[in-house]
N, C-alpha and C positions, 0 to 999 in steps of 0.2 A: 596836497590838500585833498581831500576827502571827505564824501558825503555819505547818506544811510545807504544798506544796501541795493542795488537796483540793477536798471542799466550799467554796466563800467563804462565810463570813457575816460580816454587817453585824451587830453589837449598840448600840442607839442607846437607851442610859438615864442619866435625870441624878444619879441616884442612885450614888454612886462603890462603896460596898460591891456592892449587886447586881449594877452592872458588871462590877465586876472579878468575881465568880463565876460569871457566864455565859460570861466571856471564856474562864476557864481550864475549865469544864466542857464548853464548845464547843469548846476547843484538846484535850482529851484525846478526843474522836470523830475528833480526826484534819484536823477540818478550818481552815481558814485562815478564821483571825479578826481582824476590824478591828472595835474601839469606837470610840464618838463620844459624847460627855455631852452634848452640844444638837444641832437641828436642820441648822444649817448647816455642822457639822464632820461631821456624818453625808453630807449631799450632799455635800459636797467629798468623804469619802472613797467614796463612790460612784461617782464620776466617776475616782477613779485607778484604784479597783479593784470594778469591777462587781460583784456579788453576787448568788448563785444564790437566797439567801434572808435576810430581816432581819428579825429581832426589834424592835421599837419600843415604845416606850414612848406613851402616849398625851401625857400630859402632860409636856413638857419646858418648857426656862426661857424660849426665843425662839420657838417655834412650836408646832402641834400636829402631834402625831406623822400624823398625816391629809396636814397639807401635805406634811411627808416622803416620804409615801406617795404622792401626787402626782407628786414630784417620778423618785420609783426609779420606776415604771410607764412617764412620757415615756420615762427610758433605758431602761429592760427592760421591756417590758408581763409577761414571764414572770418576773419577779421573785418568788419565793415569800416570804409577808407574815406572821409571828404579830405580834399585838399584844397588849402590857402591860395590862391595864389594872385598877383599884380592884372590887375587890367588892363596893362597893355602886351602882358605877356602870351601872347598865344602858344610858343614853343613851351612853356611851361603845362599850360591846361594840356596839351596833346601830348607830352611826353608822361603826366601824370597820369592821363588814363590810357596812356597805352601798356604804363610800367603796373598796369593793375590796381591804381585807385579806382574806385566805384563812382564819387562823382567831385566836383569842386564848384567853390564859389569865388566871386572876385573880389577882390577889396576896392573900395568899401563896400558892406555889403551891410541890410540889416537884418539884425538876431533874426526875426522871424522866418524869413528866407532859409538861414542855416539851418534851425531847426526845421523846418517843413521838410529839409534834403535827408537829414538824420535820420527824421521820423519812419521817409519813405524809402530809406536805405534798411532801417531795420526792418520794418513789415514786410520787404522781399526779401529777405534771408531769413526771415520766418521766426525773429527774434521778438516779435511784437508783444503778442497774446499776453502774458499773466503780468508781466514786467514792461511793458510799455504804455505809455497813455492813450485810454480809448478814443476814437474818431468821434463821441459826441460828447458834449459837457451840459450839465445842468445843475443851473442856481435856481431855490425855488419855483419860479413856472418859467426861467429867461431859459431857453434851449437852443444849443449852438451845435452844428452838425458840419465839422470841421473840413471835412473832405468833399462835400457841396457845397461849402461857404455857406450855409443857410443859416439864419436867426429868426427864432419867435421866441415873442411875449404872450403867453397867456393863450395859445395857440395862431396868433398873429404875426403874419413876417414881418419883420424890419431890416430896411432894406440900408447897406452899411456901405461905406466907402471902403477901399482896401486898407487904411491907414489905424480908421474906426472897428474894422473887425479887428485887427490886429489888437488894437488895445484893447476889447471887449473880451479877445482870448483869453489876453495875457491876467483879466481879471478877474476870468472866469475859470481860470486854470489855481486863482489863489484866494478861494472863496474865504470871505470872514478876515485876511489878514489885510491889516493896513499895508499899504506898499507908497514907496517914495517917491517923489518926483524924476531923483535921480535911479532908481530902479527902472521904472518906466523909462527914460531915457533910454537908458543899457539895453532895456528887453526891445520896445518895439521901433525906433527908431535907430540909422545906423550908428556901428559902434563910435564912429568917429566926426558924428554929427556938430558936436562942438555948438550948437545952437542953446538958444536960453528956454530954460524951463517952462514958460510961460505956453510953450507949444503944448505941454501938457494941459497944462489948464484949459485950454481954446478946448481941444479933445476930448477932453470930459466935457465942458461945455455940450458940444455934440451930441457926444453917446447921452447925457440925459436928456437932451430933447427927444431924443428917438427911441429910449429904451425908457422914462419914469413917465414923459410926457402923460397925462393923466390916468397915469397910476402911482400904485404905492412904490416911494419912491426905491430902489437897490443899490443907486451908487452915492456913497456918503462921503464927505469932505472928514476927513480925519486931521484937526486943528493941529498944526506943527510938524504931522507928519504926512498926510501923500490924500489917498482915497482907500478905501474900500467898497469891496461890493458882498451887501450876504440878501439871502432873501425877503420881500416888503414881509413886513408885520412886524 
């Protein structure tokens, strides 16, 4: 599966639900995404299409995500490496970064977290610049300066809970498109949250008290399908 061209990532998990949510949360940064559910579908797709960076999973069905890792390094030694891996695994985290992954997270974990490691795995291998997403975003006057955490309205801070920036990114990362409750789900809370929707909705709740509160409003209820945010007027 495959996105416009950008970034490449490799996602190589045998798990079919978390695949498929890394895939489409990595295809919505824009960049060009290839899965693989085992080790040796991962190589092969490495080898057609090179990979700036891959996600692996530790444990797969025919290999350890280690040999994977192996194998992307012979063709890319600059290959950028997160690794999957169980939370109570510590021999896993230490053996992944000793065998030359760059960094890992634990399951569960959520999106935005991955992404923040990806982001800062690229900008120090100096992958970032023309093809990466820049450190600040802006919707008409909302301004989000992602590596301070800061937010202003209209040259005014708004001061956000961690949960709140995270959804405010994620809407300010997809200015003008409707997005779903179940997208949001996927992007800012964890992949395997299994809670009801409804958390969404509180959340927005939030972010408009703090971000339209007596202004023109930017985050709209889009009727059957999710919210969007474009700028007031």
């Amino acid at each position: 599966m495959n996105s416009e061209p950008g970034i490449r990532a490799l996602v190589v998990e045998d798990e079919r639900d978390l695949g498929e949510v890394l895939t489409r949360v990595l295809m919505l940064e824009g960049w060009a995404v290839t899965s693989a559910p085992d080790g040796a579908s991962a190589i092969r797709a490495a080898q057609a299409q090179p990979p700036d960076l891959a996600v692996l999973d530790v444990m797969l069905p025919d290999m350890t995500g280690l040999q994977v890792l192996r194998h992307l390094r012979a063709a890319n030694p600059a290959v950028c490496v997160l690794f999957l891996t169980a939370r109570d695994s510590v021999e896993d985290r230490v053996a992944g970064i000793t065998a030359g992954g760059d960094d890992y997270v634990t399951k569960p974990f959520a999106m935005e977290e991955l992404l923040a490691r990806l982001r800062g795995l690229l900008r120090r291998a100096g992958i970032a610049g023309d093809r990466a997403p820049a450190a600040g975003l802006v919707v008409g006057d909302l301004v989000m300066d992602e590596d301070a955490r800061e937010v202003t309205r209209a040259g005014q801070p708004i001061e956000l809970t961690v949960t709140e920036f995270e959804l405010l990114r994620f809407l300010m990362r997809n200015p003008r498109r409707a997005l779903s409750k179940a997208q949001i789900l996927d992007r800012v809370w964890s992949y395997d949250y299994g809670g009801d929707a409804h958390v969404v909705e509180l959340y927005i709740s939030y972010l408009r008290r703090k971000v339209d509160r007596g202004r023109d409003p930017m985050i709209h209820t889009v009727r059957g399908v999710g919210y969007i945010l474009k700028p007031a007027g």
